[in-house]
C-alpha positions as CSV (number, residue, x, y, z in Angstrom):
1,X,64.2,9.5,-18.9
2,X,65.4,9.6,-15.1
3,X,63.0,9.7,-12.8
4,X,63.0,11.9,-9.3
5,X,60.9,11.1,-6.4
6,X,60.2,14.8,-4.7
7,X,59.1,14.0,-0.9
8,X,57.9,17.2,1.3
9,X,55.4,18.0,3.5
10,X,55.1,21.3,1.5
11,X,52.8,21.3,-1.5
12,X,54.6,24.0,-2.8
13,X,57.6,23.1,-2.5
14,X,56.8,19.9,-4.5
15,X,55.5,22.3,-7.3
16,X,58.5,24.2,-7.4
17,X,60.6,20.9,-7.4
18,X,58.8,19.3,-9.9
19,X,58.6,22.0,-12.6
20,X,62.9,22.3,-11.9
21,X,63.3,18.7,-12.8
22,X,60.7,19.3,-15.7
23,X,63.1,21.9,-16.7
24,X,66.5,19.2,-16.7
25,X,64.4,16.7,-18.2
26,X,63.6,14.4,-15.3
27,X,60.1,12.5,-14.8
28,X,58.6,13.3,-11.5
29,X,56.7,11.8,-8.3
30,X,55.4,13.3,-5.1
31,X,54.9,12.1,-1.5
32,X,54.1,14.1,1.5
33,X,56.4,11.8,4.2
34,X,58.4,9.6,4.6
35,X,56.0,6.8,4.8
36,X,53.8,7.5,1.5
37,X,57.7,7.6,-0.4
38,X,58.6,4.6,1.1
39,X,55.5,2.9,-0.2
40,X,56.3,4.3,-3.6
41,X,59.8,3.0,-3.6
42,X,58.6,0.1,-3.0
43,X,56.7,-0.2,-6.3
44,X,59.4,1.2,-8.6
45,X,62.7,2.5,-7.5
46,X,63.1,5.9,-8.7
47,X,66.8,6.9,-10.4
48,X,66.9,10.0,-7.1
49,X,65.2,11.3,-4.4
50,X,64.5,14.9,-3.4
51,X,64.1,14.9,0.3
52,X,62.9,17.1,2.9
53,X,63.9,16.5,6.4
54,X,61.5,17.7,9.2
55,X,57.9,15.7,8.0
56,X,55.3,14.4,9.8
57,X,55.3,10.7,9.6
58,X,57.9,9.9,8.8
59,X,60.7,12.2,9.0
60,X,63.5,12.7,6.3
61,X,66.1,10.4,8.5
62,X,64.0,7.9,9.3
63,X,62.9,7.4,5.6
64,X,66.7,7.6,4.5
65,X,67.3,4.4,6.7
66,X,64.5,2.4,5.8
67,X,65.2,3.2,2.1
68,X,68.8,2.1,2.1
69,X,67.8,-1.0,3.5
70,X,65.3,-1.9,0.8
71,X,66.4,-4.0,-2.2
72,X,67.8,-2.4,-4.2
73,X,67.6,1.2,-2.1
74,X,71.3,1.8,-2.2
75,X,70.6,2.9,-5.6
76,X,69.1,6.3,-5.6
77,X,70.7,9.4,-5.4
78,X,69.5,10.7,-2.5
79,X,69.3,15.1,-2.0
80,X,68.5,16.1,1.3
81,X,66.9,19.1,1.3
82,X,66.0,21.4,4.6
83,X,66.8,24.5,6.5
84,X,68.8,22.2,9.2
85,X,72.3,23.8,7.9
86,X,75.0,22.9,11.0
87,X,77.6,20.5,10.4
88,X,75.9,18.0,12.6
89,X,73.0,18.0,10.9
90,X,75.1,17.5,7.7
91,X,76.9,14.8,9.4
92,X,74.0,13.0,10.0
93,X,72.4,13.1,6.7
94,X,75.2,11.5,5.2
95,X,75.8,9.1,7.7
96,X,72.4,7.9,7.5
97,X,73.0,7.1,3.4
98,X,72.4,10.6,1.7
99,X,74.4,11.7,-1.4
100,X,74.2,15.2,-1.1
101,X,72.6,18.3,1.1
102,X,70.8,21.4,0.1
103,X,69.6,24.0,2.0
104,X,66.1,25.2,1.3
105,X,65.2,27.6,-0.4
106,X,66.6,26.2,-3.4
107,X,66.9,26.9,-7.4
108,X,66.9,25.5,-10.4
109,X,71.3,25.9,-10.6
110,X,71.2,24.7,-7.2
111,X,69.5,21.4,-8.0
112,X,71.1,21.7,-11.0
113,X,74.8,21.7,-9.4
114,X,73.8,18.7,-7.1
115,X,72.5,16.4,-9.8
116,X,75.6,16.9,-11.8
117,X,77.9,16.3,-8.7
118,X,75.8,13.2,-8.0
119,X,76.0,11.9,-11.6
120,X,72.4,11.9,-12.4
121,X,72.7,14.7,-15.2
């Protein structure tokens, strides 16, 4: 079984996250910043990340970064996922090492869609 780290500030958007990848048959971690997922990453890589952009923290970027530079961090998949939706924003995601961007609010085809573009389902 894959297994998705969801990182958000949001509570509630974690719950929502987690019960999608439930759904698609992912295992599932949370973390409320960057900082906490890092941590986690750390420990055990996970297969993708679900990530939020604006956290306190550590922000969405910042955590991109320092993830890619971990051993082994080029592995996950990595969604952004915010309500930053201009094509600098979008530029900058995937400069800084993500896979794919979503805009919040999201769905289960949604994730669906991205995880099957990314290869992770």
């Amino acid at each position: 079984m894959k297994h998705c780290l969801v990182v958000d500030d949001s509570a509630v958007i974690r719950k929502v996250a987690r019960r999608i990848l439930e759904e698609l048959s992912f295992s599932s971690a949370e973390a409320e910043n960057g900082r906490d997922a890092l941590d986690q990453c750390s420990k055990s890589m996970p297969d993708a990340v679900l990530l939020d952009w604006n956290m306190p923290v550590m922000d969405g970027i910042s955590f991109l970064v320092a993830l890619r530079k971990e051993r082994g961090g080029n592995q996950p998949k990595v969604i952004l996922c915010t309500t930053e939706n201009d094509v600098e924003h979008i530029a900058r995601a995937i400069k800084a090492g993500a896979n794919e961007y979503i805009m919040k609010p999201f769905d289960r085809d949604i994730i669906e869609a991205k995880f099957h573009e990314v290869g992770l389902i």
